[in-house]
C-alpha positions, 0 to 999 in steps of 0.5 A, spaced: 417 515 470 424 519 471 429 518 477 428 523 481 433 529 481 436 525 475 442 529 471 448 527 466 454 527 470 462 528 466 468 526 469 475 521 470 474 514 473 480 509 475 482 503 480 486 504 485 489 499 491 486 502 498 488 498 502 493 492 504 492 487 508 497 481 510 495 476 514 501 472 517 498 467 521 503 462 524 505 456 521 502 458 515 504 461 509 503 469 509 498 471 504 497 479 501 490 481 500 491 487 496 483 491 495 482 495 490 476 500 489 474 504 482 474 512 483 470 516 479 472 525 480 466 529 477 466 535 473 465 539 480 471 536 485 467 530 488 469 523 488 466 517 489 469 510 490 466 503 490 470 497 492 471 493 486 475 486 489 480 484 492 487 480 489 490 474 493 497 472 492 499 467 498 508 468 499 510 461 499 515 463 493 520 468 496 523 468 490 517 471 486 519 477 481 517 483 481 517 490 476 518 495 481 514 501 479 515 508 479 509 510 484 506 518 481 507 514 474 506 507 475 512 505 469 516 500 471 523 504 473 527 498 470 529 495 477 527 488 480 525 486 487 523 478 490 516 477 493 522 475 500 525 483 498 518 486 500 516 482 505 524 482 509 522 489 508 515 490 511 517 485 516 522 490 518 518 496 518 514 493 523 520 490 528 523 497 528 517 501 529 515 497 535 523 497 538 522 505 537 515 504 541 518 501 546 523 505 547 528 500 545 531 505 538 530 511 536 525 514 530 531 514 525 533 521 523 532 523 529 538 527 533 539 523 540 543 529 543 540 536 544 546 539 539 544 535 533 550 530 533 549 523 533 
């Protein structure tokens, strides 16, 4: 018997990171947990997505390497990085963005006269 409304479908799939997720309890080492899911474009502008596993990497090693990575193209673009770059770099975005919350610092970019002088 044939699936009901059943027809042949063309199109594109690749994997993609969808979320990241780092879990910094205290006294414990941070772990990143990178999700990924498989999205398939059909020939008529829909996707599909489907989560397909998640990538553990616990930061004990700061001095990790890692190929930074061009992100339209995904080549490496010839620069390095360390596991404790990327984290001084989130744990600062979140320390800054709270400090703007709280009205501590201003969004950066942001003129603090009326007249657009700092």
């Amino acid at each position: 018997m044939a699936d009901y409304q059943e027809s042949q479908v063309a199109g594109t799939s690749w994997h993609r990171f969808n979320q990241i997720h780092i879990d910094n309890t205290r006294n414990a080492v941070p772990v990143v947990s990178m999700r990924e899911e498989r999205v398939v474009a059909l020939a008529d502008g829909r996707e599909l997505r489907e989560p397909v596993g998640v990538l553990e990497l616990p930061c004990g090693d700061l001095s990790y390497p890692i190929t930074l990575r061009d992100p339209a193209s995904g080549a490496p673009t010839g620069a390095t990085a360390t596991l404790g770059d990327a984290y001084a770099l989130v744990y600062s975005l979140c320390l800054q963005e709270a400090l703007i919350r709280d009205g501590a610092i201003p969004r950066p970019g942001v003129s603090a006269t009326p007249g657009g002088e700092e």
